[in-house]
ZAMARGU-4260 file (C-alpha; in steps of 0.2 Angstrom, whole numbers, plus 5000, padded with zeros to 4 digits):
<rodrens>
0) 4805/5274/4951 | 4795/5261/4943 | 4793/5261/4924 | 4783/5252/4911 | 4775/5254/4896
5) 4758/5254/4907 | 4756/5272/4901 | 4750/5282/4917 | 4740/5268/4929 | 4749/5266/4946
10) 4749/5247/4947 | 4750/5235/4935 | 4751/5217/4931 | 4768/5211/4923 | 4767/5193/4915
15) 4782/5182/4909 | 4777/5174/4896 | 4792/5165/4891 | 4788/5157/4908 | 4771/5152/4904
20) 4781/5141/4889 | 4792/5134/4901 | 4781/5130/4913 | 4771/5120/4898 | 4787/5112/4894
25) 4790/5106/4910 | 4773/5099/4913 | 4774/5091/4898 | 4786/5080/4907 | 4776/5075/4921
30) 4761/5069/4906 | 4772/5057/4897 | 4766/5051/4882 | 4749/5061/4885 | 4747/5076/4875
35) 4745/5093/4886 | 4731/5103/4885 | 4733/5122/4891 | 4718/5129/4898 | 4716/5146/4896
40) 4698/5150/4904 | 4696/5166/4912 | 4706/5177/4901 | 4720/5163/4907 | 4719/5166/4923
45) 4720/5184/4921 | 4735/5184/4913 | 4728/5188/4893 | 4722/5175/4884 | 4728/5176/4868
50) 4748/5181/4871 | 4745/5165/4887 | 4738/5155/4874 | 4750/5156/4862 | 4764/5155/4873
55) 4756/5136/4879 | 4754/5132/4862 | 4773/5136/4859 | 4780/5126/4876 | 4773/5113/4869
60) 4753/5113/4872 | 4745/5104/4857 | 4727/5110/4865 | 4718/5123/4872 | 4700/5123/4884
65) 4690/5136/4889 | 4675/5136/4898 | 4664/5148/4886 | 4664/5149/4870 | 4668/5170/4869
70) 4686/5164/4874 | 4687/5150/4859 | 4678/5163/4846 | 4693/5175/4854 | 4707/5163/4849
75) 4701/5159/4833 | 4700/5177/4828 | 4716/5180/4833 | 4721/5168/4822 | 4726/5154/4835
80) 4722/5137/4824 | 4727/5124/4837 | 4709/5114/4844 | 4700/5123/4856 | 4689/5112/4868
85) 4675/5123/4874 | 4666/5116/4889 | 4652/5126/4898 | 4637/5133/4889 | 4618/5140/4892
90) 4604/5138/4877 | 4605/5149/4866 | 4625/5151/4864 | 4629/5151/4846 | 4634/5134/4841
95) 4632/5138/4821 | 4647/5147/4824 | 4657/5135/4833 | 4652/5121/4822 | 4660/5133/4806
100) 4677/5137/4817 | 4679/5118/4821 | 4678/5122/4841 | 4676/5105/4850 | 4661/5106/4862
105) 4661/5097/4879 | 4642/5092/4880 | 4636/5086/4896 | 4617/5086/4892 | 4605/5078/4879
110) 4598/5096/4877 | 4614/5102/4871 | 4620/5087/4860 | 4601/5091/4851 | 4607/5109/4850
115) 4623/5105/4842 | 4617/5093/4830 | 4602/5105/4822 | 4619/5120/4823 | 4629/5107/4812
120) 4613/5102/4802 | 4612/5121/4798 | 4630/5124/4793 | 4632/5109/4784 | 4647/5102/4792
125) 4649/5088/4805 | 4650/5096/4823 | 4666/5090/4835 | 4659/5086/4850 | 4666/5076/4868
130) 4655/5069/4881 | 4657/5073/4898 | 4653/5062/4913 | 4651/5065/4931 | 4661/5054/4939
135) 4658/5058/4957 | 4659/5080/4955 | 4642/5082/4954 | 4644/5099/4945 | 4643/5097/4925
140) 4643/5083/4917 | 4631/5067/4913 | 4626/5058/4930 | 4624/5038/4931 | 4609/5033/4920
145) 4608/5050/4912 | 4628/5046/4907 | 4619/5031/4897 | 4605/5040/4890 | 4616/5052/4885
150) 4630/5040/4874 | 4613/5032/4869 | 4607/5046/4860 | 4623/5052/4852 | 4625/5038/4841
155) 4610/5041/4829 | 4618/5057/4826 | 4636/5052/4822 | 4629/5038/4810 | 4620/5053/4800
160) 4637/5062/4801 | 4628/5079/4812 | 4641/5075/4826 | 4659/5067/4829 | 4662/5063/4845
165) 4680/5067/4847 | 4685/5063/4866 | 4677/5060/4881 | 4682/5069/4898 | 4678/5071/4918
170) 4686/5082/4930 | 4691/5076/4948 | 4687/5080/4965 | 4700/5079/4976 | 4714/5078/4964
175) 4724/5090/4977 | 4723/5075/4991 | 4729/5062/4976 | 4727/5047/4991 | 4708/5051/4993
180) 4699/5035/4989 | 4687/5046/4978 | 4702/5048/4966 | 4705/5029/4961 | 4683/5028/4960
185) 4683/5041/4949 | 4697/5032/4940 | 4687/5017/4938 | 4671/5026/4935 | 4679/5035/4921
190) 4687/5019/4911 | 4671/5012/4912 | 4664/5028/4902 | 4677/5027/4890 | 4672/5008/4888
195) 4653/5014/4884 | 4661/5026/4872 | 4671/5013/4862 | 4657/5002/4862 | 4645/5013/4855
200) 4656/5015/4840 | 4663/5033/4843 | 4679/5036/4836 | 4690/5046/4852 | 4703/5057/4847
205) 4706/5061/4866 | 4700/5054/4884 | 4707/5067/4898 | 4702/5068/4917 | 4719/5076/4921
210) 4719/5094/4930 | 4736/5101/4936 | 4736/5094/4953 | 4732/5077/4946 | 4745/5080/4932
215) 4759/5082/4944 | 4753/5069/4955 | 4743/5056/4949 | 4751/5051/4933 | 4742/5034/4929
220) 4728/5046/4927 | 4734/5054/4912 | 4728/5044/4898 | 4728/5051/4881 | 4729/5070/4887
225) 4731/5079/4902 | 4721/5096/4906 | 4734/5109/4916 | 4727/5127/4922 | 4736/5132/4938
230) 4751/5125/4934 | 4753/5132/4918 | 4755/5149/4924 | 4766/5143/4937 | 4759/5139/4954
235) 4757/5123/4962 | 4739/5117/4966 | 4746/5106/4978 | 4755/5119/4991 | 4754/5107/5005
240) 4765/5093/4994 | 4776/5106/4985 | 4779/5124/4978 | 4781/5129/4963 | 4801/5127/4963
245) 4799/5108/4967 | 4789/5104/4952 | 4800/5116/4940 | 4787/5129/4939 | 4788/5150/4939
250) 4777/5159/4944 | 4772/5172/4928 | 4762/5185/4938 | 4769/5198/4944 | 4757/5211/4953
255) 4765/5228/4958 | 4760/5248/4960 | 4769/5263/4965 | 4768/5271/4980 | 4758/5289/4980
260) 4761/5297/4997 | 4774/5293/5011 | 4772/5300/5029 | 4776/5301/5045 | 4761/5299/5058
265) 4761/5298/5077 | 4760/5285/5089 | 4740/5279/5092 | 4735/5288/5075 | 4723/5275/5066
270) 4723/5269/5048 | 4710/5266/5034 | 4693/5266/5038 | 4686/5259/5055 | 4702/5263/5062
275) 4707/5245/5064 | 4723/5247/5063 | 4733/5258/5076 | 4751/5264/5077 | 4758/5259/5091
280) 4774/5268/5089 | 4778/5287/5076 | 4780/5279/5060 | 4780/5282/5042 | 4764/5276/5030
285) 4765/5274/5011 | 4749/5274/5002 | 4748/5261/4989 | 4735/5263/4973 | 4727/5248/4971
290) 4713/5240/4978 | 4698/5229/4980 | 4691/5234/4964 | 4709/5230/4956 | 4707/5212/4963
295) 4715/5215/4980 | 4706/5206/4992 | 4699/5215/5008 | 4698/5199/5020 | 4718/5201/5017
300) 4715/5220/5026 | 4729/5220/5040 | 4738/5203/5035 | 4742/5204/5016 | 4762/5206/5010
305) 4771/5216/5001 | 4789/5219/4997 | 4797/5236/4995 | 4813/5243/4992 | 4818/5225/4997
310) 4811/5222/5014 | 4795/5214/5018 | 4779/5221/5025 | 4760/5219/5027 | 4743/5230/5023
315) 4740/5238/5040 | 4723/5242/5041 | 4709/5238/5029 | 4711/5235/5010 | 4700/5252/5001
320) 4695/5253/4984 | 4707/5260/4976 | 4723/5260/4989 | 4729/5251/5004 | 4740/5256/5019
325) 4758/5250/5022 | 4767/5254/5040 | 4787/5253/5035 | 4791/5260/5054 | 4806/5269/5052
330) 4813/5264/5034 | 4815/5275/5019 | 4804/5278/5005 | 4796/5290/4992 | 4782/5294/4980
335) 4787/5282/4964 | 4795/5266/4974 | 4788/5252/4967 | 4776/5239/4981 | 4777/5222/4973
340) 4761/5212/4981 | 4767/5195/4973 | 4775/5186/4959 | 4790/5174/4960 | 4796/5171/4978
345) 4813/5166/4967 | 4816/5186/4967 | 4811/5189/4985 | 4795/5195/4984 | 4778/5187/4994
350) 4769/5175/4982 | 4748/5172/4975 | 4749/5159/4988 | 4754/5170/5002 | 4742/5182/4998
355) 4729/5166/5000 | 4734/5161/5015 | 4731/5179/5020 | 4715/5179/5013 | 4708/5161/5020
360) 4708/5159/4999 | 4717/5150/4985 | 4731/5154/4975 | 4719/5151/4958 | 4707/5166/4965
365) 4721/5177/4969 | 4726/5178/4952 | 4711/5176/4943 | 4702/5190/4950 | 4717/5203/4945
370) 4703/5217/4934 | 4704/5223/4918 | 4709/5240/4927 | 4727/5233/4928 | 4736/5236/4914
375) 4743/5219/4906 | 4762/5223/4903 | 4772/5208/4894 | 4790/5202/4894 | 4796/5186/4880
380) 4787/5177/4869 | 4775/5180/4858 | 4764/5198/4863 | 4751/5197/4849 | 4735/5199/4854
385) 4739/5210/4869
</rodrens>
């Protein structure tokens, strides 16, 4: 029988975090001379922001990004000191307060740059902001002749000292397909913004385009820092060119429950609603607690896999709620036996990208979308904050 220190919930989530550091360490080999910044948006990927964070921060990170600023004010809080870049905000956010905690701002806009310039007027203290252009995403960032405006109208405000312009940063678009001609143009689109940068005066700490894929394959494109998610939690972006083994990374999520009920039901019985599964054969059932609500994807109903008690098997049925099916035909099994959905396929057990391929999803959604409702338990490293 399965036991944690998850108190009395069924299933759980179980990360490693001295992987999380070692999978920082060995990213930090792919950057170079490039510093690494850990992102660790999302609660890090579901895996705890502050104990993911920290652990980064002691494999080596030297930054850390977020997209909202909740998740930097959380860091800083919990005492975490290392910069926090800070990338995705609405009017109305409280930039007084990020200015005081020295929270670099990506600004994309000239109605934010205006926002954080009359925050650091109020406080009194120079705001730490990086530009952001959109080099070809067409999702945040300053577009073409709005890019100009936008370097234009940011340098009144660093010569009165209201902002710094600390780095400038673009994200790519097929960074997973590293010979896609649109990586080398966003390349060149990108030094070009760096160069309206410099130009204008603005002192850049950091310029940083790199996500994980283009970290582990792109590395001309690493510049001053390189801006890991995925990978840092150990999965690789890039499944098609290699898994996480190949690029030294271990998976650090491992999502398990235990079993509730075991039995034996009769040939043509069906299972889970709609009946879309049907026995073909007596067999044994084990009912499984967790769900769609726990993160468990029900477009993986009657394909996603599990391990238990050492041999593989798949959701038969649809994916409820709260619980799912499992058909272990004639194998052994009880109440309490631990069903390992995926962690580290090191161990033997299916992994996040299994469980996409399943789903017709990625491996980032698999983990990400792991619910508060699953315990967080943690083994190594540093378990403040948990």
């Amino acid at each position: 029988m399965h036991s944690s220190s998850a108190g009395t919930a069924p299933a759980r989530v179980t990360i490693d975090l001295d992987a999380i550091g070692a999978n920082v360490h060995a990213l930090r080999g792919f950057a170079g001379n490039a510093q690494v910044m850990a992102v660790v948006k999302g609660d890090a990927y579901g895996h705890g922001l502050v104990p993911s964070a920290k652990a980064a921060l002691g494999g080596g990170a030297t930054w850390l990004g977020v997209a909202q600023l909740d998740e930097a004010f959380q860091l800083r809080a919990a005492g975490v000191q290392a910069p926090v870049l800070s990338w995705l905000h609405a009017p109305g956010v409280d930039f007084d307060r990020a200015v005081r905690e020295q929270i670099d701002l990506g600004v994309p806009a000239i109605w934010e740059l205006e926002a954080v310039a009359e925050a650091a007027r109020r406080v009194g203290r120079t705001a730490r902001i990086q530009l952001k252009v959109d080099t070809g995403l067409a999702r945040n960032g300053a577009y073409g002749a709005d890019w100009t405006a936008l370097v234009e109208a940011a340098k009144p405000y660093v010569a009165e000292g209201a902002v710094a312009v600390t780095g400038v940063f673009t994200h790519f678009v097929f960074a997973d397909a590293p010979t896609h001609p649109t990586v080398l143009r966003q390349q060149e689109i990108f030094a070009d913004a760096v160069r309206d940068c410099e130009r204008a005066g603005f002192d850049l700490e950091v310029r940083h385009m790199s996500n994980s894929a283009a970290t582990l394959t792109t590395p001309q494109a690493a510049w001053d820092m390189v801006r890991p998610g995925l990978a840092v939690y150990g999965l690789s972006p890039v499944p098609d060119l290699g898994s996480p083994a190949d690029f030294g990374l271990t998976p650090a999520m491992t999502v398990s429950a235990d079993a509730t009920v075991v039995k034996r039901i009769p040939a043509g019985q069906g299972v889970s609603y709609a009946h879309t599964y049907v026995a073909q054969q007596d067999t044994t059932v084990v009912d499984v607690p967790i769900g769609y609500v726990d993160g468990v994807p029900r477009s993986a109903s009657n394909s996603g896999p599990v391990q238990l008690n050492g041999a593989r098997y798949a959701v038969a049925g649809r994916v409820c709620m709260d619980q799912f099916v499992v058909d272990i035909g004639d194998a052994q099994a009880a109440a309490g036996d631990e069903v390992v959905l995926f962690g580290d396929s090191a161990t033997g057990v299916p992994t996040a990208q299994d469980w996409a391929e399943a789903a017709g999803t990625i491996s980032y959604e698999i983990i990400a979308r792991m619910s508060s409702r699953l315990p967080r338990v943690y083994l190594g490293g540093d378990r403040d904050g948990e």
